[in-house]
C-alpha positions as CSV (number, residue, x, y, z in Angstrom):
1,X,108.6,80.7,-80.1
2,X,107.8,79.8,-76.2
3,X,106.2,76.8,-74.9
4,X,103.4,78.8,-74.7
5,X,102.2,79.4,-78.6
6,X,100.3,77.3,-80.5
7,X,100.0,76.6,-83.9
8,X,97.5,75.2,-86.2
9,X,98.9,74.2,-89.7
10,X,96.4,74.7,-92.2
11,X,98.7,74.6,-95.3
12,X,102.4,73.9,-96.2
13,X,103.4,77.4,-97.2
14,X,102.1,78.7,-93.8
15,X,104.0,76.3,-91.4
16,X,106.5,76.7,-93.4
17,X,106.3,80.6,-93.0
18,X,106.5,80.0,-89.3
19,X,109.1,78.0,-89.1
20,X,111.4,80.8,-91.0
21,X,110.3,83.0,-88.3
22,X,111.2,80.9,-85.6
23,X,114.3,80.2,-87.0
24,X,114.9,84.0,-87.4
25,X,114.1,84.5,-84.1
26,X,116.2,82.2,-82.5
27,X,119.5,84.5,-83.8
28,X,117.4,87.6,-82.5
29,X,120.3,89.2,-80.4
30,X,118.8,90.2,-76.6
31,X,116.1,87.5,-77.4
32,X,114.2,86.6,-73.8
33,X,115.2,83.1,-73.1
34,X,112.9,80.6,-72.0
35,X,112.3,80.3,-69.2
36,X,114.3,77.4,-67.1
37,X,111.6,73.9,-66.4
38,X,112.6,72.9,-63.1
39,X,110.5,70.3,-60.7
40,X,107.3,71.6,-59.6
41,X,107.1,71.6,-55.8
42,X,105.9,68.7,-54.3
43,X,102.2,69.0,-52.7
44,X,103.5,68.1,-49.8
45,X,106.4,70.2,-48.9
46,X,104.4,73.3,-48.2
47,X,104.0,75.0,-44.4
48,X,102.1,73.9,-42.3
49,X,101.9,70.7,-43.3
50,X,98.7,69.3,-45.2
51,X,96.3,67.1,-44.1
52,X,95.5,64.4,-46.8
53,X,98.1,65.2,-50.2
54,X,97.3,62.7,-53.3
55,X,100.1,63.4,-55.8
56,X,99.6,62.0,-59.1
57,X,99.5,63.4,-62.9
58,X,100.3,66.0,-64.7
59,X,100.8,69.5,-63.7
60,X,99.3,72.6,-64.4
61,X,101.0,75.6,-65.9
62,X,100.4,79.3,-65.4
63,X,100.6,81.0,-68.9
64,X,99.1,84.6,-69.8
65,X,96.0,82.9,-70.9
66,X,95.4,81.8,-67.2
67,X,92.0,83.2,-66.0
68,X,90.7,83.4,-62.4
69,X,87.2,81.6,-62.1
70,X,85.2,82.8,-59.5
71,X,82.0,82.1,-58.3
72,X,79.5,85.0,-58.0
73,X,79.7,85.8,-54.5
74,X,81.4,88.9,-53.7
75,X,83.3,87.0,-50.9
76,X,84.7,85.1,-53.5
77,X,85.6,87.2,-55.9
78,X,87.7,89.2,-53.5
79,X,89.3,86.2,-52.8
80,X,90.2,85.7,-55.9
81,X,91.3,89.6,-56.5
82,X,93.8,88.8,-53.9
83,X,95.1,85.8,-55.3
84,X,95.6,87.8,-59.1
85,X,97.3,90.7,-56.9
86,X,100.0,88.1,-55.6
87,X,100.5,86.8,-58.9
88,X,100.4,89.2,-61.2
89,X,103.3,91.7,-61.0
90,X,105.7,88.3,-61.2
91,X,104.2,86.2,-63.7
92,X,103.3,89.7,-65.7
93,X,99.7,87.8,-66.6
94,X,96.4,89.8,-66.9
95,X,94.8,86.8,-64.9
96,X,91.6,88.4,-65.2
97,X,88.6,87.7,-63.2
98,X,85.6,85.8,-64.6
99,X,82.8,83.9,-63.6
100,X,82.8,82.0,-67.0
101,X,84.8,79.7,-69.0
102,X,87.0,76.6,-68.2
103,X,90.4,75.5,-67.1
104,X,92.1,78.2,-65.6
105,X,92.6,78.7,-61.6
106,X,88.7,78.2,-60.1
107,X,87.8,79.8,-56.8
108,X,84.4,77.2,-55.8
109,X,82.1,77.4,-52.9
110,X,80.3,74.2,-51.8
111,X,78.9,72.1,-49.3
112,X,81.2,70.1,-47.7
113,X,83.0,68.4,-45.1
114,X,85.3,71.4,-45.0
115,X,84.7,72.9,-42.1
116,X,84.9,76.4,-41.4
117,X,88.2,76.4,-42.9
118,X,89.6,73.7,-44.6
119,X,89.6,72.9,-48.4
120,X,90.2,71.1,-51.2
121,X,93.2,71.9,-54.0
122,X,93.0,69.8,-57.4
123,X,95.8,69.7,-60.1
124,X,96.2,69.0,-63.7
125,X,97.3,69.6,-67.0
126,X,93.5,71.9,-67.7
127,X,93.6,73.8,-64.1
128,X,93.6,73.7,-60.3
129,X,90.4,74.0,-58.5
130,X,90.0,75.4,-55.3
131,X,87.2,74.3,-53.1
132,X,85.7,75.2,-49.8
133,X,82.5,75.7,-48.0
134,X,83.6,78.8,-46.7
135,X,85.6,81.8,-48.0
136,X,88.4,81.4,-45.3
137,X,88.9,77.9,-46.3
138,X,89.5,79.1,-50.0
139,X,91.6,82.0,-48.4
140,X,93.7,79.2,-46.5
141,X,93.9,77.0,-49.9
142,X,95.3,80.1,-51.9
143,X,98.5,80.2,-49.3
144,X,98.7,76.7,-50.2
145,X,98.6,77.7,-53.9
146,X,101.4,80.1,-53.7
147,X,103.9,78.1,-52.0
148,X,103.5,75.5,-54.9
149,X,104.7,77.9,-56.8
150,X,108.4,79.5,-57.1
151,X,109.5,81.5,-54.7
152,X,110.4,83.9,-57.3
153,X,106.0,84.7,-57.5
154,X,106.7,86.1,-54.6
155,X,108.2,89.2,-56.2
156,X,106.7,92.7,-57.4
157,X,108.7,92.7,-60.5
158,X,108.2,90.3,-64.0
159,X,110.4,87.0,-63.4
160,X,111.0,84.5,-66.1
161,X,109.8,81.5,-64.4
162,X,108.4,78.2,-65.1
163,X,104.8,79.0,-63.3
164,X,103.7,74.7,-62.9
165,X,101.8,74.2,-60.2
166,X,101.6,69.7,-59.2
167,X,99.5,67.6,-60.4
168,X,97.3,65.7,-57.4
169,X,95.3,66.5,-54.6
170,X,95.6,68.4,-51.3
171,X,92.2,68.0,-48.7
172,X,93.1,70.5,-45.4
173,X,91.5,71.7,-42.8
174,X,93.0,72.6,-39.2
175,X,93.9,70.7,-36.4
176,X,93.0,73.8,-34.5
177,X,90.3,76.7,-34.6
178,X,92.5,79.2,-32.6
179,X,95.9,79.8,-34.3
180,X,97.2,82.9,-32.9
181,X,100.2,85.1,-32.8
182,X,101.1,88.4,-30.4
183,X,102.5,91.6,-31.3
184,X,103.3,93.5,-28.4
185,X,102.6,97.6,-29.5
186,X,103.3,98.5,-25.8
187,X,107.2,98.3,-25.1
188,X,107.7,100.0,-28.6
189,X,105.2,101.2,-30.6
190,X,104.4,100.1,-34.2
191,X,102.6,102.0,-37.2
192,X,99.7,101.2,-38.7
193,X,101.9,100.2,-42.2
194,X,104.3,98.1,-39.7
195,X,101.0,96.0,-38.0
196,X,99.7,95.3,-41.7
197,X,103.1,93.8,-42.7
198,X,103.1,91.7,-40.1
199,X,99.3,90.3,-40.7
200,X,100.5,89.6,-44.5
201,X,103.2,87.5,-43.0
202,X,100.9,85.8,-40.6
203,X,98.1,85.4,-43.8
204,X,100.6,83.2,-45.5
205,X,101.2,80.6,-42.4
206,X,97.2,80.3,-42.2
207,X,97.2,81.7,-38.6
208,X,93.5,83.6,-38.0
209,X,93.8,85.6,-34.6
210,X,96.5,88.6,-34.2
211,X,96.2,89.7,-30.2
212,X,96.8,93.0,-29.7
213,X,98.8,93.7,-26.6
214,X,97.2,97.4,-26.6
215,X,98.5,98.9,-23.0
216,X,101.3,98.5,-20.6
217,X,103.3,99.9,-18.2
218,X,105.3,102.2,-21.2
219,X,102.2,103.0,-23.1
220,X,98.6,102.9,-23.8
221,X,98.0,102.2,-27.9
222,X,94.4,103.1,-28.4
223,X,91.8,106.2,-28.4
224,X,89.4,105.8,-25.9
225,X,87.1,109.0,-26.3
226,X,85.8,108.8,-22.7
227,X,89.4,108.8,-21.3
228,X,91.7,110.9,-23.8
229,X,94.2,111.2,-21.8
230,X,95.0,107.4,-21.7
231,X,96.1,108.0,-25.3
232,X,97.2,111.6,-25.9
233,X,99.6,111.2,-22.6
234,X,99.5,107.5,-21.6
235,X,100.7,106.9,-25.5
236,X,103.3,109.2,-25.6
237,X,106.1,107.0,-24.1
238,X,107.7,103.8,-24.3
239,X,110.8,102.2,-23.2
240,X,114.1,103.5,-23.6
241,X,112.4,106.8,-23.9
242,X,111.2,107.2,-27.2
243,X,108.1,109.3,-28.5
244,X,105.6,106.3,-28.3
245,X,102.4,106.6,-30.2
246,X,98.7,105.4,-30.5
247,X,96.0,104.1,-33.1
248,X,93.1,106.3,-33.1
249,X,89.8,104.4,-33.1
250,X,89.9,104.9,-37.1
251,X,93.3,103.7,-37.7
252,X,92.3,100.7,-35.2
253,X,89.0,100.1,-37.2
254,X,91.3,100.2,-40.4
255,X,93.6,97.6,-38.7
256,X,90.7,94.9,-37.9
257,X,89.3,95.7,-41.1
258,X,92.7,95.1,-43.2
259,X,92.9,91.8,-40.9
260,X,89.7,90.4,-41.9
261,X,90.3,90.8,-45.4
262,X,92.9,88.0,-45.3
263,X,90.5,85.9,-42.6
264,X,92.4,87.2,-39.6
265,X,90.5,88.3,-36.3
266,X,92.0,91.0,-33.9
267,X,91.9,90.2,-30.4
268,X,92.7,93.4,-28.8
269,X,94.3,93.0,-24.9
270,X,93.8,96.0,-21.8
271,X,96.2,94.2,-19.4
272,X,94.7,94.8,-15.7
273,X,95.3,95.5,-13.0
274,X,98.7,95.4,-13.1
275,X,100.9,96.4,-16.3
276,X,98.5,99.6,-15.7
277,X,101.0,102.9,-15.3
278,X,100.3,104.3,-18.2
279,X,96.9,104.5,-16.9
280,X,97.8,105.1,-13.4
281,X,99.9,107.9,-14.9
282,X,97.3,109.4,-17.1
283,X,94.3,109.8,-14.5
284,X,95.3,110.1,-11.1
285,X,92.3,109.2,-9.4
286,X,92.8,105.7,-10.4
287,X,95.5,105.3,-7.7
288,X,95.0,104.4,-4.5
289,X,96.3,107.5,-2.6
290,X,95.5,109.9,-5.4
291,X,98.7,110.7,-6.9
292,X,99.7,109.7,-10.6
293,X,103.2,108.4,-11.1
294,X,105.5,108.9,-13.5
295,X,105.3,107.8,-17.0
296,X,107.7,104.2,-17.6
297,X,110.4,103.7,-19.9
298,X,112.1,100.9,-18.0
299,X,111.1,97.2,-18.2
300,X,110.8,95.4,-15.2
301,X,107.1,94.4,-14.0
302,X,104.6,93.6,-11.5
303,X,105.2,97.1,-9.9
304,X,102.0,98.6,-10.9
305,X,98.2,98.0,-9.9
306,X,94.7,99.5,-10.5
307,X,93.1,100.4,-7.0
308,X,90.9,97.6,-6.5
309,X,88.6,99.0,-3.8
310,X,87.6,102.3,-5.9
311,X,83.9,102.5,-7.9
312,X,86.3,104.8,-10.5
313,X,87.8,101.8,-11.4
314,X,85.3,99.6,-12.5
315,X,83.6,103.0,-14.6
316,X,87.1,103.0,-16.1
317,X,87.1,99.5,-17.0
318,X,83.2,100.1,-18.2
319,X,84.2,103.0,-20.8
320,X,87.4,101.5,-22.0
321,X,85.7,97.6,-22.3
322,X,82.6,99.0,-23.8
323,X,84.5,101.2,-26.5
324,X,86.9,98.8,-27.2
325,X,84.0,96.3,-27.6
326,X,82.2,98.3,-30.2
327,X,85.4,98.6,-32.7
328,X,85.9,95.0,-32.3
329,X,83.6,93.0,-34.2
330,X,85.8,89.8,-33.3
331,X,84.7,87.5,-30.8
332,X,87.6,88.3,-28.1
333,X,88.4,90.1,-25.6
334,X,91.6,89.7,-23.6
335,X,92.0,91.0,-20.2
336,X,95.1,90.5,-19.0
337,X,96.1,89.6,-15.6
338,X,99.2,88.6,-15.3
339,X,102.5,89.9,-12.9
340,X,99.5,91.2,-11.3
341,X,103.1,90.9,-8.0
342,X,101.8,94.8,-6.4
343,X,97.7,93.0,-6.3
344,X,96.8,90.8,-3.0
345,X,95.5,87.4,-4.5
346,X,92.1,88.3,-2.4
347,X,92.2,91.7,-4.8
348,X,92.9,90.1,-7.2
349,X,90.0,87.4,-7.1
350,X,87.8,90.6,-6.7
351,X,89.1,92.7,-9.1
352,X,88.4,89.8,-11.9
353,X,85.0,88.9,-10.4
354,X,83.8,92.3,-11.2
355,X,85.9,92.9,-14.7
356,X,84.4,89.4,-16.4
357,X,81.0,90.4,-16.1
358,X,82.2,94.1,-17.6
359,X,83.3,92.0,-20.8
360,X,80.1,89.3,-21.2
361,X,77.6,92.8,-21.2
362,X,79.2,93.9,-24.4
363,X,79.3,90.8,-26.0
364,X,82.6,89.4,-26.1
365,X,84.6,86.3,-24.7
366,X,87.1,86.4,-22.2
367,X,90.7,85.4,-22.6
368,X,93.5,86.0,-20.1
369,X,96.7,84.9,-19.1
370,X,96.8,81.8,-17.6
371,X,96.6,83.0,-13.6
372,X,93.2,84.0,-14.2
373,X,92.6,80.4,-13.4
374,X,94.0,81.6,-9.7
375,X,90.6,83.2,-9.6
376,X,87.2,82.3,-11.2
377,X,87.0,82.0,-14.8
378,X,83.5,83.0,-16.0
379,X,81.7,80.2,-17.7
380,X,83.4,80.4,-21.6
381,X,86.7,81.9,-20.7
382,X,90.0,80.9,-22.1
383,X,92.8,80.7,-20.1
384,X,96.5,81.5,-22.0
385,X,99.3,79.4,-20.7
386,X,102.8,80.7,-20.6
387,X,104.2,79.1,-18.4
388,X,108.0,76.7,-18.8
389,X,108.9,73.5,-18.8
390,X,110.2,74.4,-15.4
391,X,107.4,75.9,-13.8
392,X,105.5,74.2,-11.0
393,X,103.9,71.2,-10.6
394,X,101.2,73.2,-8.4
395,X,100.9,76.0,-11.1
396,X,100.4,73.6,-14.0
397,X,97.3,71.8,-11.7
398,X,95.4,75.2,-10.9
399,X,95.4,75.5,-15.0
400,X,94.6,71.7,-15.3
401,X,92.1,71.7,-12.7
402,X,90.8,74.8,-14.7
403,X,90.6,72.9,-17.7
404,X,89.0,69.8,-16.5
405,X,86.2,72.3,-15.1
406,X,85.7,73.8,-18.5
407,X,88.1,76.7,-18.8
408,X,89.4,76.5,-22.2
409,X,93.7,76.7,-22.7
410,X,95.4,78.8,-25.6
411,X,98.9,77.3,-25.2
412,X,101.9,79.7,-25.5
413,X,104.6,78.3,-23.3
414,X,107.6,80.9,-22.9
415,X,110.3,78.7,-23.4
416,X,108.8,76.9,-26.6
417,X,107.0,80.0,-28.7
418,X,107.6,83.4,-27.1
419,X,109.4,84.7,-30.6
420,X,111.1,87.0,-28.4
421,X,113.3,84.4,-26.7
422,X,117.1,84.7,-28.2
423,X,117.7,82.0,-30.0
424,X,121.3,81.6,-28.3
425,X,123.3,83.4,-26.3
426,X,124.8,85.2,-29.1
427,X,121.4,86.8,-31.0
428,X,121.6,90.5,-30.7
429,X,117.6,90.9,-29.9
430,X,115.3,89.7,-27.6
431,X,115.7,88.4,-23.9
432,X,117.0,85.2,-22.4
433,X,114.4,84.8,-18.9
434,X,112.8,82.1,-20.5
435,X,115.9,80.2,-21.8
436,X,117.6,80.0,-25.4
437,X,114.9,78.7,-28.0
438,X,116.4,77.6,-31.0
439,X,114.0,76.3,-33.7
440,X,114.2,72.7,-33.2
441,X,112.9,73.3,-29.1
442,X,110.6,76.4,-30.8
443,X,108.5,73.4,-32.9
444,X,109.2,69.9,-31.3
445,X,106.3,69.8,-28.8
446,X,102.8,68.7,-28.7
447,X,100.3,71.2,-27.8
448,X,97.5,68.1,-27.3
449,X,99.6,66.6,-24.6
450,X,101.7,69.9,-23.2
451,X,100.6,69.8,-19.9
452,X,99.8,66.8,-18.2
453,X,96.1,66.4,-16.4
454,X,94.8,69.0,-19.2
455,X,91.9,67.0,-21.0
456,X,92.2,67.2,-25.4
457,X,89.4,68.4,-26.2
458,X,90.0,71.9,-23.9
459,X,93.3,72.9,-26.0
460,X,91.5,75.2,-28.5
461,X,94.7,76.4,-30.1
462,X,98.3,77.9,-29.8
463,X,99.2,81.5,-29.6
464,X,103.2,82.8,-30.6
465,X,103.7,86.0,-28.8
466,X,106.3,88.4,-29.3
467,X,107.1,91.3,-26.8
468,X,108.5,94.4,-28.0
469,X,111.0,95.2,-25.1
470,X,114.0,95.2,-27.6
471,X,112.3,95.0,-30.7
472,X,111.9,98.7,-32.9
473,X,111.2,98.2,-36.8
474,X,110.1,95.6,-38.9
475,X,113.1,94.4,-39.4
476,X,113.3,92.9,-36.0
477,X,110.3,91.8,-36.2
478,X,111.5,89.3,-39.0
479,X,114.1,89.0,-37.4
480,X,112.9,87.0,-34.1
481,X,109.6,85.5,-36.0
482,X,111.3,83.7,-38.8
483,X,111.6,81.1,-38.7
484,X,110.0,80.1,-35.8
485,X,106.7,81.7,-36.3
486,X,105.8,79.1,-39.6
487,X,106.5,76.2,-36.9
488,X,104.4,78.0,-34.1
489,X,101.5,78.0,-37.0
490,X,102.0,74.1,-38.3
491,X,101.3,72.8,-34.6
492,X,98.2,75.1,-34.5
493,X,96.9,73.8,-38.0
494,X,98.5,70.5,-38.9
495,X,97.4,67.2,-37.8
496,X,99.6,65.5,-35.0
497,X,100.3,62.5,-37.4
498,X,102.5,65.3,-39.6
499,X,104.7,66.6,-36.5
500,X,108.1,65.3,-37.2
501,X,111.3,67.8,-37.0
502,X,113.5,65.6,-39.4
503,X,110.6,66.4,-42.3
504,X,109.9,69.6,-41.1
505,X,113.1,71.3,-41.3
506,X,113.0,70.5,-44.6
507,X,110.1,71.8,-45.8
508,X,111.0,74.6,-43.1
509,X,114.6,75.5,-45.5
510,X,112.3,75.7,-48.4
511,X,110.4,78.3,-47.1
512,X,113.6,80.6,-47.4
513,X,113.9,82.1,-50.6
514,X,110.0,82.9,-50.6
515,X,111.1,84.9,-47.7
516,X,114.0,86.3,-49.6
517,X,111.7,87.4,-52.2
518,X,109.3,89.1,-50.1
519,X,111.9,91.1,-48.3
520,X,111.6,89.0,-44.9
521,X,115.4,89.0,-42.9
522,X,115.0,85.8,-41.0
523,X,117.3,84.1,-38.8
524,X,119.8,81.3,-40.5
525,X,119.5,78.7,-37.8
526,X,122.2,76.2,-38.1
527,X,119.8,73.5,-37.0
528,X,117.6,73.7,-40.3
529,X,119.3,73.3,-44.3
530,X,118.8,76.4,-45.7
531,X,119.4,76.3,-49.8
532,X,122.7,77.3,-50.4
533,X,123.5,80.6,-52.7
């Protein structure tokens, strides 16, 4: 018999019955073993880091009786249809979905001090309870849930595990709203299944905004009916030569729709006006003497510019704004702006004077790389920073002064969380312009007090980008995200109190076999101690 049968004697000759059987079946050659009891994982060792953890008592234990209580909501419940889908093909449970009964995992919508997105995780020997006052709260609480569970549920085939889940008390909610990572579609084009991999991965760290670097210099990534061209030829490169590619508006709409299911918003970028020959190359007239270039499989920048002083450009920036706009029921919209090198500042201030207003008539916020505070942020805007360490005093007080005026910073220094930065000399992928970022330098910095002059309260979040000049499949995706990316996502959700690399790289080594199990090849930095076998 397992742990998990009961009995109920009711007479001697029936326990007695039972015990022969049990006795029988322990000599039962090719007999499924128990499975092994091992610790259950401490609240507190999950990424990122929670906010308030109460250990104490006993835990709970996943058997095929579990149920998943839902409340009636429809939100819910396909919250909770996402949390049987993880479990089920490891555990080999039903876990069916109920609104009734007890014990059990319960998904529970309340008010609360939750916030948007925190909630509340309790433990015990008759079930965990999830709480929240919003869906994405209990989405973010169920990523917590799995990672207090072996790595092993991570798996699409049965596993004969333990399933305990601690006993005690988790209360979370993020340090920041904006928790962001890049994928740059541009240099090398990704598919459709290759985008949705990469939101899964970015579900489980809790980070809520995938940016969309959507045109380039090699290649222009989505459909823009008024302009076809921009995709049908614009799309059909990308550096080093290959055949390129583009979403079509329904594949894009598929792509923000698959990312809102797991509480993540798309913030698609058009970079402008430089990083534009695709563009340039696709429509002529959009160059200033009339003559489209060649299309660009190389990877140096700043040689490229829209022509500032023509009307066609600002009805180009219309059409492609206000379509882009329309599949985008997200908030943001990034415009670009920087290695603008080919654009006189004075064009430059223009060009974004007329562009912002473009992007505030359909309804969306502005974001763009940090030297749009060279010109004049509308009122709203966020600024991204990606600047060094290293760069200048005077370039760190235009975004400061920015800041202190209003302008809102997304903080994504280059040599701290570009994922696309070799780790050392010696990594295969990736470039080197910003420096070597191993994952100690990648995580030990405070995005509250980064840059100095920039008041708290204007940091809305942290953004991990990762450019695609050297990057081709999926697997190099992993590659150069993990395991920085987790780090990127504790300083954008976890409380400053937390941040400590000694306790982090801990907790960080966990994290490896659940990537082994989901088929993640990650980086083995020396600096962090990874389980061995």
């Amino acid at each position: 018999m397992t742990r998990n049968d009961r009995t109920t004697p009711r007479t001697a000759r029936v326990l007695g019955s039972l015990l022969l059987v049990a006795a029988a079946g322990a000599f039962t050659l090719g007999a499924a073993p128990a499975p092994p009891e091992a610790p259950a994982t401490p609240l507190n060792q999950v990424v990122p880091a929670p906010a308030s953890v109460t250990p104490g008592g006993a835990p709970y234990r996943l058997t095929r009786a579990t149920a998943v209580r839902v409340d009636g909501s429809a939100e819910v419940r396909r919250v909770g249809a996402y949390l049987a889908g993880v479990l089920r093909p490891s555990t080999g449970y039903p876990l069916p979905l109920t609104e009734h009964g007890a014990g059990g995992i319960r998904l529970h919508l309340e008010k609360g001090d939750f916030g948007a997105e925190g909630y509340r995780l309790r433990s015990g020997p008759t079930g965990v309870t999830l709480t929240a006052s919003a869906p994405a709260g209990l989405f973010h609480g169920v990523q917590t849930l799995r990672q207090l569970l072996p790595a092993a549920v991570e798996r699409k085939t049965v596993q004969h595990q333990d399933w305990r889940i601690a006993g005690g008390t988790v209360e979370d909610r993020p340090r920041y709203a904006y928790r962001g990572a890049m994928l740059d579609v541009s240099r090398h084009f990704f598919t459709v299944a290759q985008v949705e991999r990469y939101i899964d991965e970015l579900a489980l760290y809790k980070v809520n905004e995938l940016h969309l670097h959507l045109s380039d210099d090699q290649g222009w990534r989505i459909a823009i009916n008024s302009w076809p061209r921009l995709a049908s030829y614009g799309g059909a490169s990308e550096v080093g030569g290959g055949k390129g590619g583009f979403y079509t508006q329904a594949e894009y709409r598929h792509l923000v729709a698959y990312a809102a299911a797991r509480y993540v918003e798309v913030v698609p970028e058009i970079d402008m006006p430089g990083h534009t020959n695709a563009a340039l190359a696709s429509y002529a007239k959009l160059n200033c003497d009339g003559v489209a270039p060649p299309r660009y499989t190389g990877t140096e920048v700043g040689f490229s510019s829209l022509c500032v002083s023509k009307d066609v450009t600002y009805t180009f920036v219309n059409d492609v704004i206000k379509e882009l706009a329309a599949l985008t029921p997200g908030r943001y919209l990034h415009i670009g702006g920087d290695e603008a090198h080919s654009t006189s500042h004075a064009d430059y201030v223009t060009f974004m004077d007329r562009v912002q207003p473009i992007v505030a008539k359909y309804g969306k916020k502005i974001i763009g790389w940090h030297q749009l505070t060279g010109a004049h942020p509308a009122q709203g805007a966020l600024a991204q920073y990606w600047g060094l360490d290293s760069t200048s005093a005077a370039e760190k007080e235009q975004v400061a002064q920015a800041a202190r005026n209003g302008t809102g910073l997304i903080l994504s220094p280059a040599d701290r969380v570009y994922l696309d930065m070799k780790y050392t000399k010696d990594t295969a992928l990736g470039l080197s312009w910003a420096g070597l970022v191993e994952v100690r330098r990648s995580y030990d910095w405070d995005p509250g007090a980064y840059l100095a002059g920039v008041p708290a309260s204007a940091v809305q979040g942290v953004e991990a980008p990762l450019w695609s000049e050297t990057l081709k499949t999926s697997a190099d995706i992993d590659y150069m995200a993990f395991p920085r990316l987790p780090g990127a996502a504790e300083l954008g959700w976890s409380p400053a109190a937390t941040h400590d690399w000694d306790t982090y790289k801990v907790r960080l080594a966990a994290q490896g076999p659940r990537w082994d199990a989901l088929g993640i090849g990650y980086y083995h930095s020396p600096q962090v101690p990874w389980p061995s076998g």
